[in-house]
C-alpha positions as CSV (number, residue, x, y, z in Angstrom):
1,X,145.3,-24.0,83.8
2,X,144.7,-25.1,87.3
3,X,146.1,-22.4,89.6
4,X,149.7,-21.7,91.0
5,X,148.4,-22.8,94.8
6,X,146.2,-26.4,93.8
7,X,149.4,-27.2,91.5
8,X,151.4,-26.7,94.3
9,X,149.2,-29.3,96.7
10,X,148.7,-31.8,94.4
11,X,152.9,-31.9,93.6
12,X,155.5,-32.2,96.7
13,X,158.2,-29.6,97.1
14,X,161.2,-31.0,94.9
15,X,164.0,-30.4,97.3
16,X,166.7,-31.1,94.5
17,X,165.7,-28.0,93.0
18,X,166.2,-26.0,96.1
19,X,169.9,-27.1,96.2
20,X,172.1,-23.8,96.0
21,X,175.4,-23.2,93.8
22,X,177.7,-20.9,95.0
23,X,177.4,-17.2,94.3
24,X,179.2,-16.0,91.0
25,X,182.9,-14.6,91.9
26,X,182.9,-15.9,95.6
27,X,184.8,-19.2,96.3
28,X,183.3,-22.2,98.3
29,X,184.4,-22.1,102.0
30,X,186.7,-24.4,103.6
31,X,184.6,-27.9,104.3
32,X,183.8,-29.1,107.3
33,X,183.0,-32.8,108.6
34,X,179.2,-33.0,109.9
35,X,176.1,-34.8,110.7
36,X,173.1,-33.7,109.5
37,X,169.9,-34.9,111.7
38,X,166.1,-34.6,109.6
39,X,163.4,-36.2,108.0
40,X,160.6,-33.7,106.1
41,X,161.0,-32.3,102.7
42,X,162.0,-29.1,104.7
43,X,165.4,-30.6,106.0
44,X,165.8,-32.5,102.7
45,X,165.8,-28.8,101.0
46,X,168.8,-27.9,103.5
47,X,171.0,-30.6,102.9
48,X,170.8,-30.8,99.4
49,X,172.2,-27.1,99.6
50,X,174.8,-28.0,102.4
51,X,176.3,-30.9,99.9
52,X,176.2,-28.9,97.1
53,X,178.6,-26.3,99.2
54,X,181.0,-29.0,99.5
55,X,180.7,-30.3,103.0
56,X,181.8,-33.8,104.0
57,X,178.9,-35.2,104.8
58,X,179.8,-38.1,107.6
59,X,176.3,-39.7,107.9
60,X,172.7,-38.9,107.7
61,X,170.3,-39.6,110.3
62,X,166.6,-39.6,110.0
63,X,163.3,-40.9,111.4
64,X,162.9,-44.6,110.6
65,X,160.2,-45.5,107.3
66,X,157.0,-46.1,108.3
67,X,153.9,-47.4,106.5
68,X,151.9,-44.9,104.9
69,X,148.8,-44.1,102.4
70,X,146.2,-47.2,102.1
71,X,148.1,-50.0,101.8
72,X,150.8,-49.1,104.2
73,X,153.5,-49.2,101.6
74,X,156.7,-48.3,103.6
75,X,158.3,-45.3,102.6
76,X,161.6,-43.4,103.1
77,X,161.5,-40.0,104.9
78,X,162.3,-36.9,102.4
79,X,165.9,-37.0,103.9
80,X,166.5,-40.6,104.1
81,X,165.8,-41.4,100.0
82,X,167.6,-38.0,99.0
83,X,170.7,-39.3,100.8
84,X,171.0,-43.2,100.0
85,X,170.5,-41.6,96.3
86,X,173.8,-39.4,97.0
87,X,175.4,-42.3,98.8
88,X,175.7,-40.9,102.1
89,X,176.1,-43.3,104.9
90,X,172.5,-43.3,107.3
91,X,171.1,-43.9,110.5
92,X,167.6,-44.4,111.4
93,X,167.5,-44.8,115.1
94,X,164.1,-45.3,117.2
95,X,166.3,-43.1,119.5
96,X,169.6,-41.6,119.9
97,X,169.4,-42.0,123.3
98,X,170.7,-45.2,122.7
99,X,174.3,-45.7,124.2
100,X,175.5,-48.0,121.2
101,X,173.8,-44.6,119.1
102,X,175.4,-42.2,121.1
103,X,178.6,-43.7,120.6
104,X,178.5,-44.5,116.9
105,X,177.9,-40.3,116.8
106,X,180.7,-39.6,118.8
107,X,183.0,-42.1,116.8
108,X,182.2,-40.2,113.5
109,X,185.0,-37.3,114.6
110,X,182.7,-34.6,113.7
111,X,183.3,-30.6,113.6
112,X,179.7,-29.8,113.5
113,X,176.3,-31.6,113.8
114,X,173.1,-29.8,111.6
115,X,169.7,-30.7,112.8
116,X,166.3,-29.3,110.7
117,X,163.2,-30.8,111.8
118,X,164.8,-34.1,113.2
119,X,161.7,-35.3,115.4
120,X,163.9,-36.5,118.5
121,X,164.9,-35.1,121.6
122,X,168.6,-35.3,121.6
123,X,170.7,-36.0,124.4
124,X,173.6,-33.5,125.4
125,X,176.1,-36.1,125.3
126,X,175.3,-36.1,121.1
127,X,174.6,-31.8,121.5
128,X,178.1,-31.9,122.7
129,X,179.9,-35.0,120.6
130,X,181.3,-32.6,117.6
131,X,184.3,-30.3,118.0
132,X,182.6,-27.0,117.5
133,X,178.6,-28.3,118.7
134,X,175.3,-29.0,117.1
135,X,173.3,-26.2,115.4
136,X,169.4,-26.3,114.5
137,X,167.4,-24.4,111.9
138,X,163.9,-23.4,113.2
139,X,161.5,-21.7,111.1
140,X,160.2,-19.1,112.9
141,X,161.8,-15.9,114.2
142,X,162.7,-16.6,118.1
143,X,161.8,-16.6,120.8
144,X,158.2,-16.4,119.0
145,X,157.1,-19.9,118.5
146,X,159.1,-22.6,119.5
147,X,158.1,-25.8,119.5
148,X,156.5,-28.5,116.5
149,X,154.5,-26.8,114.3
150,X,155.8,-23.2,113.8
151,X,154.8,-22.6,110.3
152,X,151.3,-23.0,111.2
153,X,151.0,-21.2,114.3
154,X,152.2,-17.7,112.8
155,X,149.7,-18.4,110.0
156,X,147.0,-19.1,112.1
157,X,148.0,-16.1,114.6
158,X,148.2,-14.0,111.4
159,X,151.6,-12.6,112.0
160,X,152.4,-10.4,108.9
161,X,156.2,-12.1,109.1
162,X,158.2,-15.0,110.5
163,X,161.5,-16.4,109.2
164,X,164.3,-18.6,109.8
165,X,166.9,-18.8,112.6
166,X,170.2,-20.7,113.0
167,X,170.8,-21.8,116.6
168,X,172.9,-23.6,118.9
169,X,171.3,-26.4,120.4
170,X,170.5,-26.7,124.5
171,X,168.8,-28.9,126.2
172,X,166.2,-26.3,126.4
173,X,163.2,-26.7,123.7
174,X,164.4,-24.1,120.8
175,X,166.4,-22.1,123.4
176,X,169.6,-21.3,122.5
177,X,171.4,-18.6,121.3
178,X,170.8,-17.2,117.5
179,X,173.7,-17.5,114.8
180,X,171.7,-15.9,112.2
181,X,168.6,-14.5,111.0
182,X,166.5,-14.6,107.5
183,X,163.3,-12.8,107.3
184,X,160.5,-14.0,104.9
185,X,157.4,-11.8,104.9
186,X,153.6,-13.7,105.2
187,X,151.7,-12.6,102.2
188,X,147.9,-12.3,102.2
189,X,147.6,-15.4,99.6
190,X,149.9,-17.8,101.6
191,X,149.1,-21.0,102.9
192,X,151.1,-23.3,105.0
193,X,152.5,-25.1,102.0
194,X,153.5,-21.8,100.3
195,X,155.1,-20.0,103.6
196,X,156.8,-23.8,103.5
197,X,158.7,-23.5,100.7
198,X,160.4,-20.1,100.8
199,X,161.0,-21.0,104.7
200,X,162.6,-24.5,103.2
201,X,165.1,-22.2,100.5
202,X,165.3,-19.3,103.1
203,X,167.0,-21.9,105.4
204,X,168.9,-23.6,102.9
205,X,170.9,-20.5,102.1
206,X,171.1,-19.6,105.4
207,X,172.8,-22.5,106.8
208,X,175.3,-22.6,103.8
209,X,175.9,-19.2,104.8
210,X,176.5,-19.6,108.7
211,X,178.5,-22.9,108.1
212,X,181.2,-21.0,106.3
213,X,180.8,-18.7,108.9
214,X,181.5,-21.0,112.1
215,X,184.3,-22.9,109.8
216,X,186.3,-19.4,110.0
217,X,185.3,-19.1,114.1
218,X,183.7,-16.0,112.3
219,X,180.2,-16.5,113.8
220,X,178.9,-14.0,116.5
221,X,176.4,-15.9,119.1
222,X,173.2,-13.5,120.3
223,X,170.8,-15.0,123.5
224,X,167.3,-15.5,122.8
225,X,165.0,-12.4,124.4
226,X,163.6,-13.1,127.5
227,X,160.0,-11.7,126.6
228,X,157.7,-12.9,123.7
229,X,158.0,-16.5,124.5
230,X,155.3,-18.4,122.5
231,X,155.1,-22.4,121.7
232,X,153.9,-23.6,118.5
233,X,152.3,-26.7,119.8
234,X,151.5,-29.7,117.8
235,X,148.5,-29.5,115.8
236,X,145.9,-32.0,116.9
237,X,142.7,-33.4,115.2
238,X,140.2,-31.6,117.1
239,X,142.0,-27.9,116.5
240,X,141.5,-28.4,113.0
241,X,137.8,-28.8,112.9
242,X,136.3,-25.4,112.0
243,X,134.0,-24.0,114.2
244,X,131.8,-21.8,112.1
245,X,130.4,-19.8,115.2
246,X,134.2,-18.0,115.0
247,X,134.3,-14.8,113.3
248,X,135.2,-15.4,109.8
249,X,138.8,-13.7,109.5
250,X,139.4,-16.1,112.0
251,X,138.1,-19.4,110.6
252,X,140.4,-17.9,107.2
253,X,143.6,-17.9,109.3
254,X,143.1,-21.5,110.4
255,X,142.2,-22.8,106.8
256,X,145.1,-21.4,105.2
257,X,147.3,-21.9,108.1
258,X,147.2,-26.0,108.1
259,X,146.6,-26.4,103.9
260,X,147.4,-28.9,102.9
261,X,148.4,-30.6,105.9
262,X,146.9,-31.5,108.1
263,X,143.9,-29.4,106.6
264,X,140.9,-27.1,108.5
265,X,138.0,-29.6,108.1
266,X,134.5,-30.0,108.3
267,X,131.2,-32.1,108.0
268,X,128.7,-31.7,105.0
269,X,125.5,-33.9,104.3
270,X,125.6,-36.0,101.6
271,X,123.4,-39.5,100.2
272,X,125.2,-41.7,102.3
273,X,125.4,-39.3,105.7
274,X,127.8,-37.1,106.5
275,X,131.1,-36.5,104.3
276,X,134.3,-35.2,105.4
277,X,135.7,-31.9,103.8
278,X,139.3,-30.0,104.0
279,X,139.0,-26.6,103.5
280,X,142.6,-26.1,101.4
281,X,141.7,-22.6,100.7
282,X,139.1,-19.8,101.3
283,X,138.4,-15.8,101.1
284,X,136.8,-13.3,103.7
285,X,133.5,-11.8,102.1
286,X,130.4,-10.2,103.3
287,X,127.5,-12.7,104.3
288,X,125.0,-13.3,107.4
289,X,123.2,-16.2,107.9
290,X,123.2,-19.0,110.9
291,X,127.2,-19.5,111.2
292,X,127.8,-22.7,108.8
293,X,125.0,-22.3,106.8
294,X,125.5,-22.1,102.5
295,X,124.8,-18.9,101.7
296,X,124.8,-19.5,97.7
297,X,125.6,-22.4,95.4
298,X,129.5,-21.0,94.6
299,X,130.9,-21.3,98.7
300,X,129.8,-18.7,100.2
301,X,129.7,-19.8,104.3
302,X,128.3,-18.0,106.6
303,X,130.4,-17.2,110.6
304,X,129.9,-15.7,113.5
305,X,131.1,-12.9,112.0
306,X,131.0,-12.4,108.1
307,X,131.6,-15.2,105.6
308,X,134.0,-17.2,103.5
309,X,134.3,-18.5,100.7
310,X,135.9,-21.5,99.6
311,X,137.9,-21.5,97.0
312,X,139.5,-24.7,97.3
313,X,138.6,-28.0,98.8
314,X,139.1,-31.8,99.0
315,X,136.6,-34.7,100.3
316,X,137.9,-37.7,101.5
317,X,139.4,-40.3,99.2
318,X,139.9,-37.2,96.1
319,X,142.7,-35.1,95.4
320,X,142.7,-31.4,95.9
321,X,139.9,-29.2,93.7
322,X,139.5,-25.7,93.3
323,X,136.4,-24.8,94.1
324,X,134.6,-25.1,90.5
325,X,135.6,-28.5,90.2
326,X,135.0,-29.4,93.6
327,X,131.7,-27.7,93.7
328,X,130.4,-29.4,90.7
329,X,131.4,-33.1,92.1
330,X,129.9,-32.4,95.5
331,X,127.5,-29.6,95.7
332,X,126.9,-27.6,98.8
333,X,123.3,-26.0,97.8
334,X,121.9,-22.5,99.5
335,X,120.9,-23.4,102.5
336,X,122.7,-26.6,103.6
337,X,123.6,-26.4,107.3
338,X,127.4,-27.7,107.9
């Protein structure tokens, strides 16, 4: 049986399965008109659990399809194809700075806009177009990382903790002030993908939770902490490349903070040159040797400090392997400098 983490690679987080049902004995609160603004799997996780408290849902709005994979076979976004299947009216604007956009928003008569990972600035005159405002859920506890890639960065920093917060939007880049708060401890197994997904149902609940809250003008608003600022910038090509002159707890941290996506990579000879390797999963171990040199025939890697191990990997053009499989398809012999 392949293990828990490659399964959870090679399948996509099924957001329908995140939806929540109300708590046994407690009744659904009052519903409220919205908008909900996003496009990943994350955002399709929250408003599957925001429709199944209820909620009229006034229109969805998400990133236009684009062509992806090798023949640029246009796909919806996560949000987009979870709701044309419920039936909910959606918007794919290149911008919603758009006047005939901003006015369509304002026309909807909304008491609350939800925005989860929407990929677009928005422009106060939509912050400000629903009776009781816009609200965003970021993952990551504030004012630490704010920015794109959140998930990542505390992974790759290797905070012991982040979370997910509930705020209302400024023009300020993930500034405003906190509704509410769920913790979600970083265990020493996790990988992006993992932290992902209990983020993704963390969040869920969360904004069912602070909806009925703001419905009932129950909702207590806290500013952001003026120290501890940090950004979680976008992660770019050249970041992921592992550099194995880095100590090795380091070059650990980076691997399992952008597996799966966009993966820690490296170069390794092969018969027709040089071949193209994520790292989708790895181990701290003792080892010395030139930093990227093989250090046995199972993974072993040698740093600038120490050694991994990897323990799962993927070359271009295959799916994800554990390191067996992977190993045996595309050998990286003792002694082989990467």
């Amino acid at each position: 049986m392949a293990p828990k983490w490659l399964e959870r690679l090679k399948v996509p987080c099924l957001y329908r399965s995140h939806a929540l049902a109300t708590p046994h004995g407690t009744s659904k609160p009052a519903p409220m008109r919205l908008a909900f603004l996003g496009t990943p799997v994350f955002a399709a996780t929250c408003l599957a659990a925001i429709a199944e408290a209820g909620h009229e849902i006034a229109c969805v709005y998400s990133q236009a399809p684009k062509p992806r994979g090798r023949g640029l076979e246009t796909r919806l976004t996560p949000v987009e194809a979870y709701a044309r299947d419920r039936g909910f009216m959606v918007r794919t604007p290149i911008s919603m700075r758009d006047p005939e956009e901003v006015a369509a928003f304002a026309a909807l008569g909304l008491d609350v806009a939800v925005v989860v990972a929407f990929g677009q600035i928005l422009p106060t005159t939509v912050l400000e177009a629903a009776r009781l405002g816009a609200f965003n859920l970021h993952a990551s506890l504030l004012p630490r990382w704010r920015g794109a890639a959140p998930i990542q960065r505390a992974l790759m920093a290797g905070d012991a903790e982040t979370g997910v917060q509930v705020m209302r939007m400024t023009e300020g880049l993930d500034e405003g002030p906190i509704l509410a708060t769920a913790r979600v401890a970083i265990e020493p197994d996790d990988i992006a993908g993992t932290l992902h997904d209990k983020l993704a149902v963390a969040g869920a609940g969360l904004l069912v939770e602070i909806l009925a809250a703001i419905g009932a003008g129950a909702a207590v608003e806290t500013a952001q902490a003026a120290e501890g600022v940090t950004y979680a910038k976008k992660i770019k090509t050249a970041e992921a490349h592992i550099d194995w002159s880095c100590p090795a707890a380091e070059i650990d941290l980076l691997i399992r903070g952008l597996s799966p996506f966009p993966g820690a990579w490296f170069m390794a000879p092969s018969p027709r040159g040089e071949t193209r390797i994520k790292a989708l999963l790895s181990r701290v171990e003792e080892g010395a040797g030139v930093p990227g040199q093989v250090l046995d025939n199972d993974g072993l890697i040698a740093c600038g400090e120490g050694a991994v191990r990897l323990l799962g990997a993927q070359r271009e053009g295959k799916g994800p392997q554990g390191a067996g499989d992977f190993l045996r398809g595309f050998p990286l012999d003792l002694g082989t400098n990467l």
